[in-house]
N, C-alpha and C positions, 0 to 999 in steps of 0.2 A: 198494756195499761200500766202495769208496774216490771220495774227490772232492778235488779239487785246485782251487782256486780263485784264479783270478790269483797265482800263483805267483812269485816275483821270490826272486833268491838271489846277492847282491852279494860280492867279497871285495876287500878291499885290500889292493893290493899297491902294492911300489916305485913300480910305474909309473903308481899311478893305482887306480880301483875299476875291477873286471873284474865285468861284469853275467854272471852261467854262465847263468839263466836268465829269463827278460824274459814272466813276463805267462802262465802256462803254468794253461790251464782242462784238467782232463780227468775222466773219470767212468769208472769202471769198474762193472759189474754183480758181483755174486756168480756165483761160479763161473767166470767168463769168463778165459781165458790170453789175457792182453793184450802184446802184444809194440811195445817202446818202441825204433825202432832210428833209429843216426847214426852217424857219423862222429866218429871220434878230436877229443874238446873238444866235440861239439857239446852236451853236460849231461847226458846219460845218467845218469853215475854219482851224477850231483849232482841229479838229479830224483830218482833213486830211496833216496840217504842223505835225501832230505826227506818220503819218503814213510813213513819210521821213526823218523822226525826225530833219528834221527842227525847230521844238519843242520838248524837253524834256520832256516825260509827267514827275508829278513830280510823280505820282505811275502806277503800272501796266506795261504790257510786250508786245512788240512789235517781231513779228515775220514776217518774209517776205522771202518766198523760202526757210523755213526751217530753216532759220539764226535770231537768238534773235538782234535785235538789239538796243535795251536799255542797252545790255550789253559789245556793241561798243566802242570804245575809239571816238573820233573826227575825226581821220585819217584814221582807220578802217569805219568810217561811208562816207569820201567822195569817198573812194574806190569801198560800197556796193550801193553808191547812182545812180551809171552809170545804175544798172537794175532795176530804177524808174523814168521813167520821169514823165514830170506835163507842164501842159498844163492851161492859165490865162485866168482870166476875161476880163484881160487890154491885154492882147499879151507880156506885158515886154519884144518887140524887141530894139535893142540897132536902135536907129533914123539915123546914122551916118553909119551905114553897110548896103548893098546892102541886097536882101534873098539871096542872095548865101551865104553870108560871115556870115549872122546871122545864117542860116540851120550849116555850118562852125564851127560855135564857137567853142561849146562843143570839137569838134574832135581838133580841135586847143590847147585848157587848157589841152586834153589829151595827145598831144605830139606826135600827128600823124602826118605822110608826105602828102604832098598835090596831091602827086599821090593817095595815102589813101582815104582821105578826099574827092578828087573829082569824085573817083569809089562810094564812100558813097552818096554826093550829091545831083548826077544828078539823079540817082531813086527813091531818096525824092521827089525831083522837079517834078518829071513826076507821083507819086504817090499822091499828094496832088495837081498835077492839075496847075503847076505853072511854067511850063520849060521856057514860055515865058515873063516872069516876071522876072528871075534871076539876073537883072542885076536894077533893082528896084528899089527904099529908102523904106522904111515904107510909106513916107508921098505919095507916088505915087500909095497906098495900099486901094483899101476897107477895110472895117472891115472883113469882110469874108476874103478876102485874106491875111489879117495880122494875123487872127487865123490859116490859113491853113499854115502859115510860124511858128506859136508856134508847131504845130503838127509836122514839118516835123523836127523843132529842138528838139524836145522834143525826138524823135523816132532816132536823129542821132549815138545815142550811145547804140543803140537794145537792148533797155530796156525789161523787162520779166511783167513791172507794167507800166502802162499808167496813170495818176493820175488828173483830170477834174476838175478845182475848178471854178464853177462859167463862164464855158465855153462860152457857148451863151449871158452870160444875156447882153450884151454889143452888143446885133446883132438884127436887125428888125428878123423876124419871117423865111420869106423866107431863109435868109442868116441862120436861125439858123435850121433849115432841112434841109439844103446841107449840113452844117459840124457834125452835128448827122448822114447823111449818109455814111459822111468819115470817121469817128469815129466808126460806126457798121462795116463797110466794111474791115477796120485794124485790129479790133475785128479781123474779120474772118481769113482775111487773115494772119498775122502774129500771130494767138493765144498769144494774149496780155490779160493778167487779166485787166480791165479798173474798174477805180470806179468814179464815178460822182457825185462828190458833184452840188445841184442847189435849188433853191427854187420851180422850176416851174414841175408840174407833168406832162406837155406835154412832157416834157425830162424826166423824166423816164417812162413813158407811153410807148415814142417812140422807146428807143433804149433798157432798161434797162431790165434784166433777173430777177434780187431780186434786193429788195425795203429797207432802216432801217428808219422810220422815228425818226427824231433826234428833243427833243424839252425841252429846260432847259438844256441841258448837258447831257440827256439821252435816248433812245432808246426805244420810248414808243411801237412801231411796228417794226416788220420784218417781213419778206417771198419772196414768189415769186411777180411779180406784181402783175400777176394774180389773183391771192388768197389775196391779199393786197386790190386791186382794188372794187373785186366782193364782197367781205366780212369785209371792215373795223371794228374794233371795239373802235377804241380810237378819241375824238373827233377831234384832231387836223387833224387825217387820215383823216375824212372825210369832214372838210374842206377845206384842198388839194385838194382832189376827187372831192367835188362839182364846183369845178371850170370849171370841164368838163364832170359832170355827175350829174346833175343838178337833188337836191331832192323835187326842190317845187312839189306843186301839180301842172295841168292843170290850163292855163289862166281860164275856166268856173268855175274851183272851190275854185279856190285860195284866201283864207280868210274868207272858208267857215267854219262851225265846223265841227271838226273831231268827231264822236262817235262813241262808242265801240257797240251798239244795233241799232237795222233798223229802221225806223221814216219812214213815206210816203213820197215817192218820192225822196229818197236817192239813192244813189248810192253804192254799193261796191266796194271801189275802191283796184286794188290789183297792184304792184309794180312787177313783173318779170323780170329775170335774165336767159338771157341763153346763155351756154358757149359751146365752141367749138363745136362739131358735133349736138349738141342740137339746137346748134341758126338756124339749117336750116329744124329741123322736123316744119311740121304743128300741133302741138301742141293746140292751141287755133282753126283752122280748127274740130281737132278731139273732143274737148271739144265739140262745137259748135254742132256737130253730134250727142254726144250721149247724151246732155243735151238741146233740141229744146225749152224749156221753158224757159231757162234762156237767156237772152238777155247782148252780150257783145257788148262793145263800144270801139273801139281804139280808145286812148285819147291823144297818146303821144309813137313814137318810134321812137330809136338809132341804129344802127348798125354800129361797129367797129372792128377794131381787138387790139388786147393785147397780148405782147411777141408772133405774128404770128397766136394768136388763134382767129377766130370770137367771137366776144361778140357783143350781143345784149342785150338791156334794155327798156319794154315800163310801160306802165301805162294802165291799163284796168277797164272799170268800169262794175259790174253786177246789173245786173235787175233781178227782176220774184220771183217765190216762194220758201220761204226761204231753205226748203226742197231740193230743187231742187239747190239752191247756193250751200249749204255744201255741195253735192255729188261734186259737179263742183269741186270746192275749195279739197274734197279730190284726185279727177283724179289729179288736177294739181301735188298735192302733191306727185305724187306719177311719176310723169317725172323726166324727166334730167335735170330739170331748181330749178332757187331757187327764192319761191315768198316770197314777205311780205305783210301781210293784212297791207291796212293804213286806213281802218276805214270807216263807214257811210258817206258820203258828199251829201248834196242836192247842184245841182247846182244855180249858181246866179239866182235869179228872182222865185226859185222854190219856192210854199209857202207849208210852212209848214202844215203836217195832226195834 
């Protein structure tokens, strides 16, 4: 549905040309809520004004439903732009129209009849939750409702791209999991391709299918979340992640030293990951069974789900003879989960042999 090809998008300023974005491939499916997150400057908003071409990139190709459109005239582009809407951080409702007349607008610049216009309207209205608000201002608006009024005009001219810049971040928490509700729920029901620029990995945690992380102007990660989530490899990913997948060790060990070989009264501490069907065998039960010498401690677990699948993650520490750890450590190895050794730790107060 959308493709992005070598993407470059230069500006000049006083100090020089500022490259926002450097060399950016990405491919989106139809229907899939793509979620494009970074860090303040890292190009977000300037990959996604090129994905409307609201901005010009100055190099690379823009495709959207099979149609080039870097290779658009200006007139040709406000033609193709009705099967893109975009949805704000701020809401950009006009202050001086009611929600009926701002859901309205679009159809209005289009030159549609208001019998038109109001067969289009009112199932906006009662799709985004707001029939009893139509007659409204902005200023008579929550934030949440003034989003759900960018969504329902964003959607009035049945767009094929749904386009998220920065959706929530202007909303307390609560308000911003009811319109990630309405926003997955449109997903479905209208098979909308949606992309979601934000900074925050709770939103793409939540609603989002594939992941690009964007950092300097280029795309240091992609994948599914899933696979993003459980397997990071770049460090900016996994400062995202940390934010809600917490890598310190356990409060009892924390600041303790990590080492590679056993010392008396250490601990093995090992880091497990387990995904969908996995997170609900007894795995650690059956360890526990066929290795009675080695002594396990839960130190620390999460259970969640990611794109609908169970993921859990905890922390476990082993005791006992060392023999007897490495068999443990190979059964592990050999399930449906993914561990990492994180090393010897004696806990606080322990003294050293």
């Amino acid at each position: 549905m959308i493709k992005l090809s070598q993407i470059e998008k230069t500006y000049a300023t006083p100090a020089g040309p500022l490259r926002a974005l450097k060399g950016i491939d990405l491919n989106i499916k139809k229907g899939e809520i793509y979620g494009i997150i970074g860090l303040s400057g890292a190009g977000k908003s300037t990959l996604v004004r090129c994905i409307n071409m609201l901005e010009r990139p100055t190099r690379g190709k823009v495709f959207v439903d099979g149609r080039e459109l870097t290779a658009m005239s200006d007139s040709e582009l406000r033609s193709v732009r009705k099967d893109i809407g975009m949805i704000f951080q701020h809401f950009n409702l006009l202050s001086s129209a009611t929600v009926y007349d701002n859901i309205a607008f679009p159809l209005r610049l289009a030159g549609k009849g208001e019998d038109a216009i109001r067969a289009k309207v009112i199932p906006l209205l009662k799709l985004v939750g707001l029939e009893a608000k139509a007659e409204q201002y902005p200023s008579q608006l929550s934030g949440g409702q003034k989003q759900r009024v960018g969504i329902a005009r964003a959607l009035a001219s049945e767009p094929k791209v749904l386009l998220c810049d920065e959706a929530t971040s202007a909303l307390d928490p609560q308000t911003t999991r009811s319109i990630l509700d309405l926003i997955k729920s449109i997903n479905e029901r209208l098979h909308l391709t949606v992309v979601v620029i934000t900074h925050e990995m709770q939103v793409i945690k939540d609603i989002c299918d594939k992941v690009a992380v964007l950092d300097g102007g280029v795309i240091t990660e992609q994948g599914t979340v899933l696979d993003v989530f459980t397997n990071p490899q770049k460090d900016i990913t996994k400062e995202f992640i940390s934010v809600l997948l917490s890598n310190e060790l356990p409060v009892a060990f924390r600041g303790g030293l990590v080492e590679k070989e056993y010392s008396e009264g250490a601990y093995l501490l090992l880091r497990l990951t387990f995904i969908g069907e996995s997170a609900d065998e007894p795995v650690l039960a059956g360890m526990i069974r066929k290795f009675p010498e080695v002594e396990c401690t839960m130190l620390f677990g999460q259970l969640d789900q990611i794109s609908g699948q169970p993921f859990g993650r905890m922390i476990v520490g082993l005791t006992g003879p060392q023999q007897q750890i490495d068999m443990a450590l190979g059964y592990l190895a050999a399930q449906e989960l993914r561990e990492e050794v994180i090393g010897y730790v004696r806990r606080h107060g322990a003294a050293a042999g």
